[in-house]
BAVEXDREN-593441 format. One line per field, with one value per residue (C-alpha): residue number from 1; residue in one letter; z, x, y. Coordinates in steps of 0.05 Angstrom, whole numbers, plus 5000, padded with zeros to 4 digits. Each point is the difference from the previous one (the first is absolute). Layout:
! residues N
n: (NUM:...)
res: (A:...)
zz: (Z:...)
xx: (X:...)
yy: (Y:...)
! end
This chain:
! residues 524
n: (1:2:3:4:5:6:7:8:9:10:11:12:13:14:15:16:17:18:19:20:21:22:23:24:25:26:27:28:29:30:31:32:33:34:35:36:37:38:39:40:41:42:43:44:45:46:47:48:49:50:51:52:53:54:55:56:57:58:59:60:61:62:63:64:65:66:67:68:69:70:71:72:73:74:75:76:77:78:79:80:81:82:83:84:85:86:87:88:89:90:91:92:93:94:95:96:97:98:99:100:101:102:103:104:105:106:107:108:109:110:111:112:113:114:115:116:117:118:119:120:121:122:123:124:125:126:127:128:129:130:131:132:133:134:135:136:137:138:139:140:141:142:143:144:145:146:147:148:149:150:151:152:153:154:155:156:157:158:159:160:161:162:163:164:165:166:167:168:169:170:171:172:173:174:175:176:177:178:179:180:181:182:183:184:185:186:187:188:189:190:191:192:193:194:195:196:197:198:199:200:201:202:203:204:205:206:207:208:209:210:211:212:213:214:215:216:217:218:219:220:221:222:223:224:225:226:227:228:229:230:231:232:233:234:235:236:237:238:239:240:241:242:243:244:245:246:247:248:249:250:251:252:253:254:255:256:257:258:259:260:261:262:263:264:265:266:267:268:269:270:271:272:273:274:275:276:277:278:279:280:281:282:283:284:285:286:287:288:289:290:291:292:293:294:295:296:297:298:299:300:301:302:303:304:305:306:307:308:309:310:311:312:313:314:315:316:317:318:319:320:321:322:323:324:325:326:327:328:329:330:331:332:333:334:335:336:337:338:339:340:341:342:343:344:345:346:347:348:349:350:351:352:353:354:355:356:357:358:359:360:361:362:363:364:365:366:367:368:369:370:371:372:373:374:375:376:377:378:379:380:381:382:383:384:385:386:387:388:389:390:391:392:393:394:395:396:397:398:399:400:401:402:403:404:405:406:407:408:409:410:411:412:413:414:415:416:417:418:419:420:421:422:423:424:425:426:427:428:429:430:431:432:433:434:435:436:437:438:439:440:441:442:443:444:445:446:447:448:449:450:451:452:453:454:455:456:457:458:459:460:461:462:463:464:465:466:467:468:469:470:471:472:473:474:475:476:477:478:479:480:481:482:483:484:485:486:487:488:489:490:491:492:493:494:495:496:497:498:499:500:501:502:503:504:505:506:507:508:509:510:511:512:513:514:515:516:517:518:519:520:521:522:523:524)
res: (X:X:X:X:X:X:X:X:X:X:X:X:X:X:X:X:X:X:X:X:X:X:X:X:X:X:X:X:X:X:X:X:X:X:X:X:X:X:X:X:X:X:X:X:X:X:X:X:X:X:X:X:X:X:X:X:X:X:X:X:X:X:X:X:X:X:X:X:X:X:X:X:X:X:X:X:X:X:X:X:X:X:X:X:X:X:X:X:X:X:X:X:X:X:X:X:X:X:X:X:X:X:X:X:X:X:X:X:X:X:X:X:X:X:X:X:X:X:X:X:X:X:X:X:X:X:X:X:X:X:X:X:X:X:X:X:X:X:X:X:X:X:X:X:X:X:X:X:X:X:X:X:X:X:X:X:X:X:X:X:X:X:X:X:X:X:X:X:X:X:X:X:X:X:X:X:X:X:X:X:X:X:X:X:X:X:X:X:X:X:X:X:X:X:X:X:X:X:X:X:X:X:X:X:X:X:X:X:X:X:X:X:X:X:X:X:X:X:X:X:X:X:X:X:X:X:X:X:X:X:X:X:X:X:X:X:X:X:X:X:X:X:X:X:X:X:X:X:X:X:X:X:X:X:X:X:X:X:X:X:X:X:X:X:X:X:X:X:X:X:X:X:X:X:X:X:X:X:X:X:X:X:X:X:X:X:X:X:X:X:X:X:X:X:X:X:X:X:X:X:X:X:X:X:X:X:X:X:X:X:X:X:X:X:X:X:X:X:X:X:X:X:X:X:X:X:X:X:X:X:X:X:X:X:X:X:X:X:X:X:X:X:X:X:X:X:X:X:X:X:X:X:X:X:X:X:X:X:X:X:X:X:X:X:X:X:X:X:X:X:X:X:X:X:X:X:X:X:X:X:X:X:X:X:X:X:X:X:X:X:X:X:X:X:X:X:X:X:X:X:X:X:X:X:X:X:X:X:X:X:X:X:X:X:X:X:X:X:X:X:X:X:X:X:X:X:X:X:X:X:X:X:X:X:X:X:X:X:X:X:X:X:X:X:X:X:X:X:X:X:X:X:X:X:X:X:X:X:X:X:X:X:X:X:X:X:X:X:X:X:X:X:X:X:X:X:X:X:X:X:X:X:X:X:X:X:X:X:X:X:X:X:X:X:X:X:X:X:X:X:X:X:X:X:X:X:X:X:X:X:X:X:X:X:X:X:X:X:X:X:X:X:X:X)
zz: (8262:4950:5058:4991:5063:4991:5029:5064:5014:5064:5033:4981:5019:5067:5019:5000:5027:5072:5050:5028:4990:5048:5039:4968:4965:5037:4959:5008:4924:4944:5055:4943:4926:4961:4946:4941:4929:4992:4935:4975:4956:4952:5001:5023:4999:4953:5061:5011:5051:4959:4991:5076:5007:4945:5041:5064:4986:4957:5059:5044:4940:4994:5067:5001:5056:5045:4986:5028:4946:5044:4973:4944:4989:4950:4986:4961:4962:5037:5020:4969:4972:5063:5071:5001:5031:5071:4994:4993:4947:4951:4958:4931:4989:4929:5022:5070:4990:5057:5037:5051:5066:4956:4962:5077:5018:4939:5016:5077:4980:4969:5052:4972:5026:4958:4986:4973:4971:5019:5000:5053:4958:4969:4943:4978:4948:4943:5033:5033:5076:5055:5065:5027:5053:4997:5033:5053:4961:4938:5065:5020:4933:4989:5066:4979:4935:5046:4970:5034:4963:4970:4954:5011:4943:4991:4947:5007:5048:5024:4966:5030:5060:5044:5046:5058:4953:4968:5070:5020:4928:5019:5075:4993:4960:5041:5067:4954:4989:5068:5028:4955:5046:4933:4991:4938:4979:4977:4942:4989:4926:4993:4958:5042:4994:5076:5027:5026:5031:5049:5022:4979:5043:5055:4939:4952:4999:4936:4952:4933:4993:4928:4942:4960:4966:4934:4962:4979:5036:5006:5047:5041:5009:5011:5043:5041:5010:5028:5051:5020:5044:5057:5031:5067:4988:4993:5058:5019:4988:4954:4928:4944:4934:4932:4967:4969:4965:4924:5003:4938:4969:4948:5021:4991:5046:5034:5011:5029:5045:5022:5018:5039:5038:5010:5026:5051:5027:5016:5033:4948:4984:4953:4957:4934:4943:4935:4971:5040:4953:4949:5042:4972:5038:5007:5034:5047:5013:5020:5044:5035:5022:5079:5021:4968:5030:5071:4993:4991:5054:5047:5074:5019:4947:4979:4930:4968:5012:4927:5042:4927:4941:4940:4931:4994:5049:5061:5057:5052:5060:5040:5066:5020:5069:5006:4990:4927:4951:4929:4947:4942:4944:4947:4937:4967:4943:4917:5015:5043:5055:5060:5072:5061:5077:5065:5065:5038:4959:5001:5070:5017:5059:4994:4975:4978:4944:4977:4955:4934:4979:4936:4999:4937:4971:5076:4990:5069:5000:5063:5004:5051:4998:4914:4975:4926:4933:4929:4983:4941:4972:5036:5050:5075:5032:5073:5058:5064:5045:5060:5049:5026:4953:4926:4956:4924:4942:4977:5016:5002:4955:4980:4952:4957:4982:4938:5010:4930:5007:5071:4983:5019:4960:4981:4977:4940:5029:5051:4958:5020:4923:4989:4946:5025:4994:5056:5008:5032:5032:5063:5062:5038:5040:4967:4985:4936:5021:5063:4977:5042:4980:5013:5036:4924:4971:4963:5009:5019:5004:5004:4986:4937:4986:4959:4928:4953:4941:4956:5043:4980:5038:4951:4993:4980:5032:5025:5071:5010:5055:4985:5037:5048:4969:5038:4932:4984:4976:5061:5044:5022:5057:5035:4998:5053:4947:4993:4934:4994:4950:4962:4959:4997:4982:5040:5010:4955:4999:4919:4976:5076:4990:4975:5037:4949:5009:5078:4993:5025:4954:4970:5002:5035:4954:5014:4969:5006:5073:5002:5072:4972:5048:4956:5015:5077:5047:5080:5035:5034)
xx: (1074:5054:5055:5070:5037:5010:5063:5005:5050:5032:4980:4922:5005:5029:4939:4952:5050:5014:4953:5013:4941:4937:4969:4959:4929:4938:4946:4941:4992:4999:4990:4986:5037:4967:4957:4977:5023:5063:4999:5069:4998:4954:5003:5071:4984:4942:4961:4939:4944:4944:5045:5004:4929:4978:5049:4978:4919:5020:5033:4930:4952:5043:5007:5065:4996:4964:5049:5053:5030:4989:5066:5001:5080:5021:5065:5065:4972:4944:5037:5031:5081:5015:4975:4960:5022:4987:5041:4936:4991:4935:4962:4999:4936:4992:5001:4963:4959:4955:5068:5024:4960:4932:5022:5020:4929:4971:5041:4975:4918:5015:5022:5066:5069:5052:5070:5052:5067:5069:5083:5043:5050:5005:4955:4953:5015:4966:5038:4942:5025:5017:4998:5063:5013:4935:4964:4960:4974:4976:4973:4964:4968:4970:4971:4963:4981:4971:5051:4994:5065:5066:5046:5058:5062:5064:5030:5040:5041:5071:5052:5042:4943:5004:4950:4999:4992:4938:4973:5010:4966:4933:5002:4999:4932:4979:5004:4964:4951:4982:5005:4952:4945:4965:5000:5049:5016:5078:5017:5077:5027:5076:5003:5023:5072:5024:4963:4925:4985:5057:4979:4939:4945:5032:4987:4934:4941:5017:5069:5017:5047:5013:5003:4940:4954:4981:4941:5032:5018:5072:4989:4951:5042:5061:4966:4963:5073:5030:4944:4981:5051:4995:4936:5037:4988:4933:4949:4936:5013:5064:5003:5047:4985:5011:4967:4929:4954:5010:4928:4961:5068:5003:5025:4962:4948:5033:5056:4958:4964:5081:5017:4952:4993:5070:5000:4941:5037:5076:4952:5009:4954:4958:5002:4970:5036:4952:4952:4943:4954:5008:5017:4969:4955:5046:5049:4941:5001:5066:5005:4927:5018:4986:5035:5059:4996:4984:5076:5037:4960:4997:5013:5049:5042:5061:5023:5007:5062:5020:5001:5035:5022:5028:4995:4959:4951:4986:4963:4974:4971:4976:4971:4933:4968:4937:5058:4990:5059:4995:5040:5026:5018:5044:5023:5049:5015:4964:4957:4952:5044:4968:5017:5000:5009:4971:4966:5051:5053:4949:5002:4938:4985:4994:4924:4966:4971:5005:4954:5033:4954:5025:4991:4996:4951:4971:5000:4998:5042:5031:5077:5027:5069:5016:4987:5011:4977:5017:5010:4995:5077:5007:4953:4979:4942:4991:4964:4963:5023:4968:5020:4946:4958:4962:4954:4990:4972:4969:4925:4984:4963:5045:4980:5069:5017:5059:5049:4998:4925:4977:4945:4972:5003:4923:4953:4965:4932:5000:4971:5001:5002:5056:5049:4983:5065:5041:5022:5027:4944:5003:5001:4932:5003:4948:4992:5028:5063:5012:5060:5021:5061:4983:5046:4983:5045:4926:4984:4922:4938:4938:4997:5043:5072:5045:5011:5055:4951:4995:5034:5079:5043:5041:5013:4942:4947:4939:4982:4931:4955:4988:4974:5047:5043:5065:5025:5069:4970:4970:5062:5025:5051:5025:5063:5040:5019:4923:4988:4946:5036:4977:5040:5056:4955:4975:4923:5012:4948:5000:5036:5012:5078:4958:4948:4945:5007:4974:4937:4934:4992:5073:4990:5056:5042:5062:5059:5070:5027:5039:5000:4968:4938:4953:5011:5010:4942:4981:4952:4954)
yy: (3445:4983:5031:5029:5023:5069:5031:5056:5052:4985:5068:4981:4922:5028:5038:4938:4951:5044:4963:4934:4943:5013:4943:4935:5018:4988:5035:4947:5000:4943:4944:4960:5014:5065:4988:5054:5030:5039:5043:4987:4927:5019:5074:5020:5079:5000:5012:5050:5013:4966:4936:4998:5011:4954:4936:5019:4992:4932:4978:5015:4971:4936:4985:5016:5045:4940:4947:5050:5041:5067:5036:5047:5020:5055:4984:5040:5064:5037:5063:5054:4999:5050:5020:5056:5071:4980:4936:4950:4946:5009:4963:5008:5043:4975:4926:5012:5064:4998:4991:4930:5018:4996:4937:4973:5024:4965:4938:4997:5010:4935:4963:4995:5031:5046:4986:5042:4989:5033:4989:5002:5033:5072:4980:4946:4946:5043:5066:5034:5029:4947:5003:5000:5060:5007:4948:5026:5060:4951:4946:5057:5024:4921:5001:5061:4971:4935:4955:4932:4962:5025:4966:5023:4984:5005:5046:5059:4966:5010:4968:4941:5005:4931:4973:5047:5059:4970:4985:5071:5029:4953:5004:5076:4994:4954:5051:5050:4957:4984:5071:5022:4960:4972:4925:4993:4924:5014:4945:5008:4987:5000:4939:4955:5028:4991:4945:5040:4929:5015:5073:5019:4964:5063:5058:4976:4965:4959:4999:4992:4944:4991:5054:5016:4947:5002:4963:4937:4933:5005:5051:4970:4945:5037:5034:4945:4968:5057:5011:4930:5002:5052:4976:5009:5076:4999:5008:5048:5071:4987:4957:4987:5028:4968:5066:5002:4951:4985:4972:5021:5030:4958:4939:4932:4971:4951:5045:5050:4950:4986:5061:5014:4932:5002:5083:4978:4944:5041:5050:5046:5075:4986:5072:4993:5028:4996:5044:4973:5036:4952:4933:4934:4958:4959:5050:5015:4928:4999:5061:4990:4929:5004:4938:5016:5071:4969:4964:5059:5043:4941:5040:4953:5042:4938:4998:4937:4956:4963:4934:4956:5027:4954:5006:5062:4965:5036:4982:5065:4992:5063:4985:5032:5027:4945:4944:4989:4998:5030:4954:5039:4938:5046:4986:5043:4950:5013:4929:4979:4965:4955:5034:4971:5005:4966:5031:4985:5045:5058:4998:4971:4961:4921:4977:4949:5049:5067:5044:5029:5061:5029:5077:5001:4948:4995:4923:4959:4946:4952:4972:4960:5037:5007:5068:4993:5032:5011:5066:5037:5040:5074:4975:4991:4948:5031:4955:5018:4939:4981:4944:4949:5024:4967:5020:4991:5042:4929:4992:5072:5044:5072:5045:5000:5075:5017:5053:5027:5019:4998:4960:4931:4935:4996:4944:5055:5017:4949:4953:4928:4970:4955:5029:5078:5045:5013:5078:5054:5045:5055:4970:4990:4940:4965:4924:4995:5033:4939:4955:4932:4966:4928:4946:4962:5072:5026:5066:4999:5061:4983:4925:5003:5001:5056:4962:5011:4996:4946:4956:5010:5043:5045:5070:5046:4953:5038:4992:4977:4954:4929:4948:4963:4946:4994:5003:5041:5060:5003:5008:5065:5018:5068:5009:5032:5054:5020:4960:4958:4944:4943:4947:5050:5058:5052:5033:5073:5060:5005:5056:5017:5029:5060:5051:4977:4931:5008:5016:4966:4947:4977:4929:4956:4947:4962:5030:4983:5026:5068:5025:5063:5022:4984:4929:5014:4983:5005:4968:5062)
! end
C-alpha cells in the first residue's frame, strides 16, 4: 500500500501502548519462508469473492499449489468503513457476499490456507477500522473465520512512537494470536522503520524491512540493497521481508527471472502479486521453477550472504542443508557484464572438482574452483554447487523446453530427411524431441545435426536438420543465461514475444539475441 502515517490522539495511542512486551514467539509456523498470492499489487481494493476464487483454483490447476504457493492473503479493503454494533469487524457483503468463514472454507477444500490483512493502528492504510485496542477480540474473529496468516500493517499509528512502542503495538497481536489456540503465521509490516531485524524474530514469523515495492526495477533493486544485508536475522520460523513478487507485473523477463532468483536466495516469501489469471507462460515459467523454489525453502533456513560486490556485480552465496552452496552471479548494470567468484569464497570446502547445475537452463557443468558467467543487464545466473562432485550436460540427450511456450524443440513429424524444419511442439518425450550437445559444439537428434539453413548464420535463418558437417552453421552453445546462441545470434521461437507465435508448429530461426523468453531455453 502506497502508506502515510496517520496521526493518534494521545488519550487513544495510550490505550494500545499500556502492556509491556510478552515473551519470544514460538508458534511452530513458517519453518521455511511462506509462499502464496496476496491480493493487493494488482488489485489494491478492487477485490471480490469470485476474484479470490478464480486465483485460488489457478493456483491448484497450475501447480501452483504443489510447488508451495499454499497462501491465499486478502489484503487492505475487505471489511466494512466501521465495526459493527457488537464491536466486531465485517466484511464487505458486496465484495464477499457469501461472507470470510465460507471463502476460508472454500480456500481450505483446496488445500490451500487463508490470509487476511489488518493494521496495528486505529485504521488501515485505505482508512477501514484497525486493530488497535482491539486485538484480541479481532484475533479471535479470524480464528473463527479459519484464518491461517495475518498481515498485520502499520497505519494509524501514534505519532513520534519509537521502538518499544511499536514492539508493544505487534507483541500485543501477537499474544492474541496465540491465545486464540489456532495456528496463525504473524508476518509484521512496519516498513522497516525501527530496525524489525533487531526485535522481531521474538514478535513475528517474517518482517517487512523496506517500504512497498512497486513494478519497476528501481525498486527491486532498491529494495534488494536494503535487504541483502540482515541475513543474520533470518532462521526457521522467522524471515526478512522485502514485500511481494513483481513477477508477471510488468516488468521484463530477465528482470523477473532476477527478482525472483535473488528473493529465493535471501530466504525471502515468495507471495505473488499479479493477476495470475492472465500470467504468460513465461511468468508460469518463472514462478513454477522447483529448483529455484527448493533454495529459498531449503530447511536449513540461511539467507544469502553478498560474499563481493563491485561495480554493480554481486556475488551471493547462501549455504544449503545437504552441503551444497547456491551462487547467485548478479548484474545490476544496462549490459551484459561477465561475473565471477571461486568455491572457496562461497564457502565451499577444498575439491578437486565441483558440479555447477544451473537452475535455470539445468545445464551440468564441472569447475575446479572458478564459478564464472556472463550475464545478461537486470539479471541473475544462480548455481547449485557441489564439492567432489562432476558431471556435464555434454554427451547426453535432453529434450530442450522454451519458456515462452512450454513446449519442446521438435524435429516436425519426426522425420529423419535432411533439411526437415525444426519446431516448437508439446512435450512428449519422443525421439525427435532428444537433443545432445556434442564435445565438437553440434547440437545432434537422431543422427543429424540442427542447421541454420542454407549454410550462413544470419538473422532470420530457418532452423532445420542437415547432415553432419562440423561446419559453422552447425555450432550451437547454451549459455548460462538459457540461450541457445550461435555466431552472435540466438535460437528464437518466430514471432514468440507474442501468445500466437507459441504454438505447435512456429518454426525456430536465428534472430538477433534479446534476453526475451522466447529465446530462453532449459534442458528437461
Amino acid at each position: 500500500m502506497r502508506r502515510v502515517l496517520a496521526v493518534l490522539a494521545t488519550a487513544v495511542a495510550a490505550v494500545g501502548l499500556a502492556s509491556p512486551p510478552a515473551d519470544a514467539l514460538e508458534n511452530g509456523l513458517a519453518r521455511t519462508p511462506p509462499m502464496g498470492w496476496n491480493t493487493w499489487n494488482t488489485f489494491e481494493c478492487n477485490i471480490n469473492e469470485t476474484l479470490v476464487k478464480q486465483t485460488t483454483d489457478l493456483m491448484v490447476s497450475s501447480g501452483m499449489r504443489d510447488r508451495g504457493y499454499t497462501y491465499v492473503n486478502l489484503d487492505d479493503c475487505w471489511m466494512t468503513r466501521s465495526r459493527d454494533s457488537a464491536g466486531n469487524l465485517a466484511a464487505d457483503s458486496a465484495k464477499f457476499p457469501s461472507g470470510l468463514k465460507a471463502l476460508g472454507d472454500y480456500i481450505h477444500a483446496r488445500g490451500m490456507k487463508f490470509g487476511i490483512y489488518e493494521s496495528a493502528g486505529t485504521e488501515t492504510c485505505q482508512h477501514y477500522p484497525g486493530s488497535l485496542g482491539h486485538e484480541q477480540a479481532d484475533a479471535n474473529l479470524f480464528a473463527s473465520w479459519g484464518v491461517d496468516y495475518l498481515k498485520y500493517d502499520n497505519c494509524g499509528s501514534p505519532a513520534g512512537e519509537n521502538q518499544q512502542g511499536y514492539i508493544r503495538r505487534y507483541s500485543a497481536m501477537r499474544d492474541a494470536l496465540k491465545a486464540t489456540g489456532r495456528p496463525i503465521a504473524y508476518s509484521i509490516c512496519e516498513w522497516g522503520n525501527f530496525s524489525p531485524s533487531t526485535w522481531a524474530p521474538d514478535v513475528g514469523n517474517l518482517w517487512r524491512t523496506t517500504g512497498d515495492i512497486t513494478n519497476n526495477w528501481g525498486s527491486i533493486d532498491s529494495i534488494y540493497h536494503q535487504n541483502v544485508g540482515l541475513a543474520a536475522a533470518a532462521k526457521p520460523g522467522a524471515w526478512n521481508d522485502p514485500d511481494m513478487l513483481e513477477v508477471g507485473d510488468g516488468m521484463d523477463f530477465q528482470e523477473d527471472r532476477a527478482h525472483f532468483t535473488l528473493w529465493a536466495a535471501m530466504a525471502a516469501p515468495l507471495i505473488a502479486g499479479a493477476d495470475l489469471r492472465s500470467a504468460s507462460v513465461a511468468t508460469f515459467s518463472t514462478y513454477l521453477n522447483g529448483d529455484v523454489i527448493a533454495v529459498d525453502q531449503d530447511p536449513l533456513g540461511k539467507q544469502a550472504t553478498r560474499i563481493s560486490s563491485s561495480g554493480g556485480l554481486d556475488v551471493l552465496a547462501k549455504p544449503l542443508q545437504n552441503g551444497d552452496v547456491a551462487v547467485v552471479l548478479f548484474n545490476e548494470n544496462s549490459t551484459t557484464k561477465t561475473v565471477s567468484t571461486t568455491a572457496a569464497a562461497a564457502g565451499l570446502p577444498a575439491a578437486p572438482s565441483y558440479r555447477l547445475t544451473n537452475l535455470w537452463s539445468k545445464e551440468l557443468t564441472t569447475s575446479t574452483g572458478t564459478i564464472s558467467a556472463a550475464v545478461p543487464s537486470h539479471s541473475t545466473v544462480i548455481y547449485r554447487v557441489k564439492a567432489n562432485s562432476s558431471g556435464t550436460s555434454v554427451g547426453t540427450a535432453h529434450p530442450i523446453q522454451g519458456a515462452s511456450s512450454s513446449r519442446c524443440i521438435d524435429v516436425n513429424g519426426g522425420s529423419a530427411t535432411p533439411g526437415t524444419k525444426v519446431d516448437i511442439w508439446d512435450c512428449d518425450g519422443g525421439g525427435n524431441q532428444a537433443w545432445t550437445f556434442t564435445s565438437a559444439g553440434e547440437l545432434r537428434s537422431g543422427g543429424l545435426c540442427l542447421d541454420a539453413g542454407g549454410g550462413t548464420s544470419a538473422a532470420g535463418t530457418k532452423l532445420v536438420t542437415w547432415t553432419c558437417h562440423g561446419g559453422a552453421n552447425q555450432k550451437f552453445q547454451l549459455a548460462a543465461d538459457g540461450s541457445i546462441t550461435q555466431a552472435g545470434l540466438c535460437i528464437d521461437v518466430t514471432g514468440g514475444d507474442k501468445p500466437a507465435g507459441n504454438v505447435n508448429g512456429v518454426q525456430l530461426e536465428l534472430w538477433n539475441c534479446n534476453d526475451d523468453a522466447n529465446q530462453n531455453w532449459q534442458l528437461r
